[in-house]
C-alpha positions in Angstrom: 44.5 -79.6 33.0 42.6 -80.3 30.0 39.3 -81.6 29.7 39.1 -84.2 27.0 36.8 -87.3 27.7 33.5 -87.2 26.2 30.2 -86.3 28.3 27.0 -88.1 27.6 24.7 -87.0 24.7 22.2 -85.4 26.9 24.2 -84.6 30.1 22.9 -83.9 33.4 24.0 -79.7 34.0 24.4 -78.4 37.1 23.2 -74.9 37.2 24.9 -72.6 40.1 23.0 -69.2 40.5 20.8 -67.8 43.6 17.8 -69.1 44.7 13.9 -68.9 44.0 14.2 -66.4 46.8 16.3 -64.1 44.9 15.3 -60.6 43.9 18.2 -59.9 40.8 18.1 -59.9 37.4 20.0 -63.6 37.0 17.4 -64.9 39.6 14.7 -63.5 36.8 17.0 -65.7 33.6 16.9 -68.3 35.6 13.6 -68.5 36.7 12.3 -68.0 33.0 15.0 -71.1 32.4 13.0 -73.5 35.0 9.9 -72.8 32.9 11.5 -74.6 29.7 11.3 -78.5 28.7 15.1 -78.2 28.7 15.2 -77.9 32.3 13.2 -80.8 33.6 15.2 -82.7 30.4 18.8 -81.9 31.7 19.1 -79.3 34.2 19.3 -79.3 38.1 19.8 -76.0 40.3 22.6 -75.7 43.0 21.4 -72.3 44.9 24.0 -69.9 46.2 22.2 -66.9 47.6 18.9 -65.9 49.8 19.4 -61.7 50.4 16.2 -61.7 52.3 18.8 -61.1 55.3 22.2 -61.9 56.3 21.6 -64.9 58.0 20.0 -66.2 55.2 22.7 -65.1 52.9 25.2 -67.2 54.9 23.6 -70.3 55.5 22.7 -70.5 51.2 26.5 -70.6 50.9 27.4 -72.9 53.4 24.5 -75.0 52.2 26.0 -75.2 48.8 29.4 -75.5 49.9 28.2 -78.9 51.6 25.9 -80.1 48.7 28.6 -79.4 45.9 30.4 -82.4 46.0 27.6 -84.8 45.4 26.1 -82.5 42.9 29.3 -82.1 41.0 29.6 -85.9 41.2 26.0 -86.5 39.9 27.1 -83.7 36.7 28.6 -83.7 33.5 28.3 -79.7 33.2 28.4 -76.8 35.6 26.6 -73.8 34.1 27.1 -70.7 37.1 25.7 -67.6 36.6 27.7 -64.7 38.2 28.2 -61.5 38.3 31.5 -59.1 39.4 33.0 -58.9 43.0 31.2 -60.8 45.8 29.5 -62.5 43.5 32.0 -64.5 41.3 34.4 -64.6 44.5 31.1 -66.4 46.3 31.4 -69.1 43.7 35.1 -69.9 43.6 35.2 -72.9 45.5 32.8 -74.7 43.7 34.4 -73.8 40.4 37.9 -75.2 41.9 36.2 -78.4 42.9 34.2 -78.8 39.7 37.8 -78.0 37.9 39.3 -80.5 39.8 36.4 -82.8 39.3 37.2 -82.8 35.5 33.4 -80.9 34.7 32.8 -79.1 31.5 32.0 -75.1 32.9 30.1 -72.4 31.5 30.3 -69.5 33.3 27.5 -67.4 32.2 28.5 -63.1 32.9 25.5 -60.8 34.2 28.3 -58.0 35.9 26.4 -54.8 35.7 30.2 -53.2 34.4 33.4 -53.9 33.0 34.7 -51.9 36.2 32.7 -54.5 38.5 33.8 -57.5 37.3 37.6 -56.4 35.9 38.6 -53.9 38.0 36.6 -54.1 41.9 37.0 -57.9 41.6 40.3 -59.6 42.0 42.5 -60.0 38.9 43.2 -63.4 39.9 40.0 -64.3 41.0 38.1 -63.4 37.3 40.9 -64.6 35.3 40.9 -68.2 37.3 36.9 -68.1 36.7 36.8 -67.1 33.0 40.4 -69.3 31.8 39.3 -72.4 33.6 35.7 -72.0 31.2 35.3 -74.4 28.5 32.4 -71.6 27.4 31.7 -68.2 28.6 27.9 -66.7 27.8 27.7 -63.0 27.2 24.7 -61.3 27.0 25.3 -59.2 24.0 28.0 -58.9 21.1 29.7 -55.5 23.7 29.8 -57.4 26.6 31.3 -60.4 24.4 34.2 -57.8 23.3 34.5 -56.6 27.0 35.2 -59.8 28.1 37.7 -60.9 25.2 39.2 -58.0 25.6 40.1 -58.5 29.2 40.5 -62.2 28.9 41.9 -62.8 25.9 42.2 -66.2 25.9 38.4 -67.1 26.6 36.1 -68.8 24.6 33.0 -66.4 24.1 29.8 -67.1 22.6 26.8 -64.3 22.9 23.2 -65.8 24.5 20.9 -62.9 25.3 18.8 -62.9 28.4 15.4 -64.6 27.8 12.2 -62.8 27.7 8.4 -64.2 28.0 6.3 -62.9 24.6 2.9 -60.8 25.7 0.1 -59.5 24.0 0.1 -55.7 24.1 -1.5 -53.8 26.9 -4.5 -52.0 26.1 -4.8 -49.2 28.4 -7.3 -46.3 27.3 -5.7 -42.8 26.1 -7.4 -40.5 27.8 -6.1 -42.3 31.1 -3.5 -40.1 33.0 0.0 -41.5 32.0 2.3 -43.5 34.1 5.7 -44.3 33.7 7.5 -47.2 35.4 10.5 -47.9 36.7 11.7 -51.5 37.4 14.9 -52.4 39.6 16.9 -51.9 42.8 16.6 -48.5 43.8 19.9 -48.2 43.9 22.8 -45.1 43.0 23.7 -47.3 39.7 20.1 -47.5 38.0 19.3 -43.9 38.4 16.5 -43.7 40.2 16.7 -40.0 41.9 17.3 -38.9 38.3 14.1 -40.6 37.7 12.3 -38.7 40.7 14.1 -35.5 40.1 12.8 -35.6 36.4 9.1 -36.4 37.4 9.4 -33.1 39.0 9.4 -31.3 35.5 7.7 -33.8 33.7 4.7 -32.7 35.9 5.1 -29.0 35.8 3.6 -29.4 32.1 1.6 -32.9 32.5 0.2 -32.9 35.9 -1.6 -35.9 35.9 1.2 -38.4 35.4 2.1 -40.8 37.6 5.7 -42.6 38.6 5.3 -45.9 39.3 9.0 -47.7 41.2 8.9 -51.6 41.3 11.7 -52.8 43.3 13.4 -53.2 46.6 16.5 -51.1 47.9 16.5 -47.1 49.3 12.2 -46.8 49.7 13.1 -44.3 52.1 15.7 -42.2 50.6 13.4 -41.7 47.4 9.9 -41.3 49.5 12.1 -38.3 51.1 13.1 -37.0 47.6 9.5 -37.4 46.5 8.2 -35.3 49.8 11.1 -32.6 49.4 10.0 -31.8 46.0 6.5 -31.7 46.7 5.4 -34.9 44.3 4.9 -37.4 46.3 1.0 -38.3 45.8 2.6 -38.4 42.1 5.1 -41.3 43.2 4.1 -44.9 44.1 7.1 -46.7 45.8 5.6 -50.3 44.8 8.7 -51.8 46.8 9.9 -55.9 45.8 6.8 -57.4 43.3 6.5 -61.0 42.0 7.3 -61.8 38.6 3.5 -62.3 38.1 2.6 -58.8 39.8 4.9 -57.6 37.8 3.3 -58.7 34.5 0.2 -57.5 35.7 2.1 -53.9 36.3 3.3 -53.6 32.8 0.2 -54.0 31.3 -1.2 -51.0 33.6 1.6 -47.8 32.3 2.4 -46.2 29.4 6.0 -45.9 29.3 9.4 -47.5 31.1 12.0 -45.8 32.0 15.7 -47.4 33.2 18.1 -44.2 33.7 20.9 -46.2 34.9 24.8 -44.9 35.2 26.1 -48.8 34.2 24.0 -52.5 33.3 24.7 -55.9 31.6 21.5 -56.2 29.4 18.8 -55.8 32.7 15.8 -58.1 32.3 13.5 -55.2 33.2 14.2 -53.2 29.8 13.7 -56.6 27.7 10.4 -57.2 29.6 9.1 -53.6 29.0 9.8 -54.3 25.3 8.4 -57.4 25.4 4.9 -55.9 26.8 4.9 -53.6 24.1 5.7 -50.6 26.3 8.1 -47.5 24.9 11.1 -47.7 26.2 13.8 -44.7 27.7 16.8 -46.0 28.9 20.4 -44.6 28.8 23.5 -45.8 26.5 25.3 -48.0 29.0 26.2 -52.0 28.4 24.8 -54.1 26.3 21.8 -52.1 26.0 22.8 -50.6 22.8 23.1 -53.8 20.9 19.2 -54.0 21.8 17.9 -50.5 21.9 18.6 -48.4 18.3 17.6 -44.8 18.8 14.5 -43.9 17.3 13.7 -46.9 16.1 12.8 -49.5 19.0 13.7 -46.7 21.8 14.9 -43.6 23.0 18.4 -43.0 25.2 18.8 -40.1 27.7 22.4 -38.6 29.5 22.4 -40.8 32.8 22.8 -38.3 35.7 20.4 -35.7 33.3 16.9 -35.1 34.9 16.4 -32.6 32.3 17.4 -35.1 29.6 15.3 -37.8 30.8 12.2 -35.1 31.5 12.5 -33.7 27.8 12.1 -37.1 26.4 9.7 -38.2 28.6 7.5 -35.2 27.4 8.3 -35.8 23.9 6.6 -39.5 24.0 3.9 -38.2 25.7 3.2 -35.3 23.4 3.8 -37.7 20.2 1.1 -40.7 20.7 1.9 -42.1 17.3 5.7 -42.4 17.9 5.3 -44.3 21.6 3.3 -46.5 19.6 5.7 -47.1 16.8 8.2 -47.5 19.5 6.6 -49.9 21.1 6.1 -52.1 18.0 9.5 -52.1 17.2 10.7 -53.1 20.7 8.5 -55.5 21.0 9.4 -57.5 17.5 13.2 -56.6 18.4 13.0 -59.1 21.6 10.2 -61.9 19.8 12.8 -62.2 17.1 16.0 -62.6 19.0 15.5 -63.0 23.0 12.0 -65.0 22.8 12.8 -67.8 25.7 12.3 -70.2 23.0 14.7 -69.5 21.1 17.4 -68.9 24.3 16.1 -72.5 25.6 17.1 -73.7 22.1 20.5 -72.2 22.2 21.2 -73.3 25.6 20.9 -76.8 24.7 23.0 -76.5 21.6 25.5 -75.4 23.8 24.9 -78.2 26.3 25.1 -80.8 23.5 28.5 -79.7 21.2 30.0 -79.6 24.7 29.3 -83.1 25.8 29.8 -84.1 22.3 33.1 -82.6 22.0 36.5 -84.2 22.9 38.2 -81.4 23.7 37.0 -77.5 24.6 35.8 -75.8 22.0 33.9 -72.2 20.7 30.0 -72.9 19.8 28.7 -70.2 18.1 26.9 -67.4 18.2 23.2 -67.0 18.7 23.1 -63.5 18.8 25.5 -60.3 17.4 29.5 -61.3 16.6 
């Protein structure tokens, strides 16, 4: 059925994402969203997921399942942030009741692939999600085309993922190098490519360092580490806060994501955002962000050699990290400052309760 009566001018949302617990990249957007005036104006959170353990995984569900009602009740629009499989399938019954309910949705797409959400997920579970959206969010103008090209009937508007602006770090050169990594430590993002290529990076630059901040296989990649005789090279920094994390930004010299598939991850905006060179590979929306070269440099996911060659070439080249860095850094204050995603988020809040029937809002970002 068709959503036609009007919502209020500045309508109560009801955002549906994990908790303040989470460890993800939408638990990052979001928690960057809670920070804005536009929150405490309009916006209350619905929390889906705890993966400290599975326990705590299931209880978060059944909590929200019992909360929903009188949430959606309370709501003029639901705004869920998903991603592929377990994920959107997690949030289907609060996205039947809010349909039933009559709410304006938004469901807002962070799958890491097309494959994820299109293909491992249900057919009839994405295209109930996405067709029964008065506005999907994609993160970039690829992952906009994905999605229309799966679900052609959607209505798609581009908001990238938000990033803090920093001042530059200011580490001194004659330091020995580190280059970070920041994620799950997972198959997907790469990182025994990552270890594999520290291996050559140090048979020419023996001081560097290989800093890992995230959660997911420690072991497996303090094993690799050992077996390849780098491991006083390798700091396994396991899960960090977001505000350790700024703090560890501001102490390397370059990031590197090698990943084999992503949306847009957080981790590669924030780099930029620090003013740190960036090394990532071609994969997602990344290239709408990243322009070889220019703002960054891309490597062959599944090449240590690759990523090791390039690695060495920033390292070698001072005065093209730097202009790198520059680059990336105006690339995300210019179009992903959280400013300017708050402001886009309640345009899209307001031509939806304004509207009498569903309709496309623009684009804030790409086509």
């Amino acid at each position: 059925m068709k959503r036609t009566t009007m919502t209020p001018s500045k309508p109560r949302v009801l955002v549906v994402a994990p908790g303040r617990n989470g460890r993800g990249g939408i638990d990052s957007v979001v928690r960057l969203h809670q920070s804005t005036p536009l929150w405490a104006e309009m916006c209350d959170m619905l929390s889906t997921y705890d993966d400290r353990n599975a326990l705590r995984k299931i209880w978060a569900a059944l909590k929200a399942y019992i909360q929903s009602p009188l949430a959606l009740l309370r709501a003029h629009i639901v705004h869920v942030h998903l991603a592929g499989q377990i994920s959107l399938l997690r949030k289907l019954p609060l996205l039947a009741l809010a349909t039933a309910l009559h709410r304006r949705v938004i469901i807002h797409v962070h799958a890491a692939s097309e494959e994820s959400l299109f293909t491992k997920t249900p057919r009839w579970a994405w295209e109930f999600a996405l067709h029964s959206a008065d506005c999907v969010i994609a993160l970039s103008p690829s992952w906009a085309e994905i999605i229309r090209r799966n679900a052609k009937h959607t209505r798609v508007v581009v908001v990238p993922n938000p990033v803090k602006t920093f001042l530059p770090s200011s580490r001194n050169a004659g330091e020995a190098p580190r280059v970070l990594y920041v994620g799950k430590l997972e198959a997907r993002k790469g990182f025994d490519t990552l270890i594999a290529a520290a291996a050559i990076v140090l048979r020419e630059w023996p001081q560097t360092e290989f800093w890992f901040a995230g959660h997911g296989n420690l072991k497996d990649a303090k094993k690799q580490a050992e077996n390849l005789g780098i491991e006083d090279h390798v700091r396994l920094l396991g899960w960090v806060s977001s505000s350790e994390l700024e703090d560890i930004y501001d102490q390397v010299d370059l990031f590197c994501l090698p990943s084999y598939n992503e949306g847009v991850p957080m981790s590669v905006l924030e780099a930029m955002s620090h003013g740190l060179p960036v090394i990532c590979t071609r994969v997602g929306g990344l290239p709408d962000v990243v322009k070889q070269g220019s703002n960054g440099m891309f490597v062959e996911p599944g090449s240590a050699e690759s990523i090791a060659d390039m690695i060495l070439h920033l390292l070698r080249e001072p005065e093209l990290a730097a202009s790198l860095a520059r680059a990336g850094r105006k690339t995300v204050q210019e179009s992903c400052s959280l400013e300017l995603v708050a402001d886009r988020l309640e345009e899209i809040y307001r031509n939806l309760s304004a509207a009498p029937t569903p309709v496309a809002v623009g684009v804030l970002h790409g086509t």
